[in-house]
N, C-alpha and C positions, 0 to 999 in steps of 0.2 A: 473738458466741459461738455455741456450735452447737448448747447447753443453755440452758434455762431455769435463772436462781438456783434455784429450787425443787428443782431435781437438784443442787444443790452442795449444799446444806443437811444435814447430819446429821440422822440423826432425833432423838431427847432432847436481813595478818600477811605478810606475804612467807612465800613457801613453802618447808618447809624442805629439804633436800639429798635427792635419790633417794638410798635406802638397798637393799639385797640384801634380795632375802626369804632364809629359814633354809631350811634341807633337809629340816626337816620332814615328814611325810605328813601330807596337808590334813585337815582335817575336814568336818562336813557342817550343813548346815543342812536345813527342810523349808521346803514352800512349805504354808501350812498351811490356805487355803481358795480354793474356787472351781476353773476350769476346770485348776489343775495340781497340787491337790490330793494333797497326800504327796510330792512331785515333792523329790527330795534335791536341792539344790546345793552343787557343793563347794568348802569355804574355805580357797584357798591358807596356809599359815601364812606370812603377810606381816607387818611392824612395822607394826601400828598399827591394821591390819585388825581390824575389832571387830562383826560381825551384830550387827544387832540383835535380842534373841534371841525365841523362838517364843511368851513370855508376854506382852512387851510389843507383838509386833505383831500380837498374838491383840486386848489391850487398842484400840489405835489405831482397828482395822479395825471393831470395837463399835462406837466413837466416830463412826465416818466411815460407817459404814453398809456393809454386806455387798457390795453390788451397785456397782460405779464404772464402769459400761456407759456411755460416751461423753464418759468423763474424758479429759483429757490432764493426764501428771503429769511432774514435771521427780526422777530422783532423781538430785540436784546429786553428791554423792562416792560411788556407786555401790558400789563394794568390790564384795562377793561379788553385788550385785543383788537381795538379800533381798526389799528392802521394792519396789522397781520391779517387778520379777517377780509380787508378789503381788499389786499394782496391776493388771498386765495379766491373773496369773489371773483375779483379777476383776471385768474386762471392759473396764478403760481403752484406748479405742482408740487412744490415739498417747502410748507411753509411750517418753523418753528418758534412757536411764543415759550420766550424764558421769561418767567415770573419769580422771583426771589419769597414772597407773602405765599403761604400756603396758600393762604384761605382762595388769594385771589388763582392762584393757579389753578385750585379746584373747580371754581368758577368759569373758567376758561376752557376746562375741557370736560363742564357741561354744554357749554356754549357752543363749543365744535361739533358734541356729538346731536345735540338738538337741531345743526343745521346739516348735519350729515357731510362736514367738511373732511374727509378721510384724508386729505394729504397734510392735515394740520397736526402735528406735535406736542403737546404740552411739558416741557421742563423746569422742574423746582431748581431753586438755586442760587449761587451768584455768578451774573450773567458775564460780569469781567472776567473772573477766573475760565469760565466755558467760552471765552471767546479766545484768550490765550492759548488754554488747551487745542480748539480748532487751528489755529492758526499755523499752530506746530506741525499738526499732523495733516494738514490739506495747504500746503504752501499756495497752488496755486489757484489757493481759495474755495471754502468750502458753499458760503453762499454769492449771488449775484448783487445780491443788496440787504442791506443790513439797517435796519430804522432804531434809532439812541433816541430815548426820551425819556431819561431817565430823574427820576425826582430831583428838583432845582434846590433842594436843602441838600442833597447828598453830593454834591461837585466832585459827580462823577465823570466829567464831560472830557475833560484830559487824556485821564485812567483810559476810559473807554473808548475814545478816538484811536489812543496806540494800538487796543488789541483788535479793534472791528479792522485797522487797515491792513491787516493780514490774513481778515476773514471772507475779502472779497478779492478776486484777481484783476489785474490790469487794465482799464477800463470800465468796474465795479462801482456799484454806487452805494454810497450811505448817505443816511437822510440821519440830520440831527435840530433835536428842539433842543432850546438854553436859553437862558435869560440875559444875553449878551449875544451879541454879533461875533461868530470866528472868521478870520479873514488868512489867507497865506500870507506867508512870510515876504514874498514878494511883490506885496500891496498893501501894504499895514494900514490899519485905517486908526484914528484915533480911537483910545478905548477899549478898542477890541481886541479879542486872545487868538493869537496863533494856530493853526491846524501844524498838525505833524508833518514832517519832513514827507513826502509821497503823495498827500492828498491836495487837492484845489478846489474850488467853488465854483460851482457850475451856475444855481443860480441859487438864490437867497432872498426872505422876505420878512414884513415882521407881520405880528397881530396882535397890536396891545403890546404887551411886555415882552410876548414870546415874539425870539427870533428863531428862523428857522431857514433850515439850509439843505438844497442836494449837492454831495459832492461826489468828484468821480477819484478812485485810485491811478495816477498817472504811472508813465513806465519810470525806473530810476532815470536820475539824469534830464530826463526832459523836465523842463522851465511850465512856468503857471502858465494856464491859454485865461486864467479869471481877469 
């Protein structure tokens, strides 16, 4: 890796049919710290498209620490680029948004190159299959953190969990939105689904419907610290 664990550390379903987006007029979103600061992005009105919105990843970026200078981050279903975007505000030097939707993917790396974010990526695709592929070939992890937010009709959230925990190395973090709370195996909470064998809950909150979680990759063998 090209970081010390000590900079990763915080401080404290088959997919379903392309659909048409509406003719709506977009809305916007802000980038809300670091180098693009206030910086609007705009959000197609697409089905299913859902930011994440400006309180919760005011929340997240708390959690993870203000400064992500030499991160690489993976944002698996990209959409409008919210949370990837503010990763690279940030300072993350090699950040990749996979977008499965052309249209939106195109979008996205207008967005990149209108803000002159040269360590940002744009890939078409589907984002499970590319994270399987990484995981194969960078065992011990090809990003430091990887953001799941993937459409809440596609219950991808499973699928996706097994292939991101291979995408990040031991002590790595993924952040995932769902409409349901996941909890480890060794804390069950009524309700709530299961995270894969390797990962735990560092911390977790809701907003409205969406629940949302950072979690870190633990080593084999060791027990949940959630």
């Amino acid at each position: 890796m090209s970081r010390s664990s000590d900079r990763r550390r915080p401080p404290a379903a088959p997919a379903s049919r392309p659909v048409a987006p509406s003719r709506s007029a977009p809305s916007e979103v802000r980038i809300i710290g670091g180098r693009f600061k206030r910086t609007p992005l705009q959000v197609p009105d697409w089905p299913g498209l859902r930011p994440t919105p400006s309180r919760v990843r005011e929340t997240l970026f708390n959690w993870l620490g203000q400064d992500l200078s030499g991160w690489r981050v993976l944002d698996a279903f990209a959409g409008s680029g919210a949370l990837g975007l503010e990763a690279a505000s940030r300072g993350a030097s090699d950040v990749v948004l996979h977008e499965k939707e052309a249209t939106l993917a195109r979008a996205l790396g207008a967005t990149a190159q209108r803000l002159g974010a040269d360590q940002v990526q744009v890939l078409p695709g589907d984002a499970v299959a590319a994270m399987e592929r990484w995981g194969r070939q960078a065992p011990d992890g090809r990003f430091d953190l990887v953001f799941l937010d993937p459409p809440f009709d596609a219950d991808l959230f499973d699928a996706a969990l097994r292939v991101a925990l291979h995408c990040v190395p031991v002590g790595g973090w993924i952040y995932l939105e769902a409409p349901r709370a996941f909890t480890a195996a060794e804390h069950p909470v009524a309700g709530a689904s299961l995270l894969p064998d390797g990962l735990e809950v560092h911390r977790q909150g809701q907003a409205g419907a969406v629940h949302f979680h950072l979690l870190r990759r633990r080593a084999p063998g060791a027990s949940s610290g959630a």
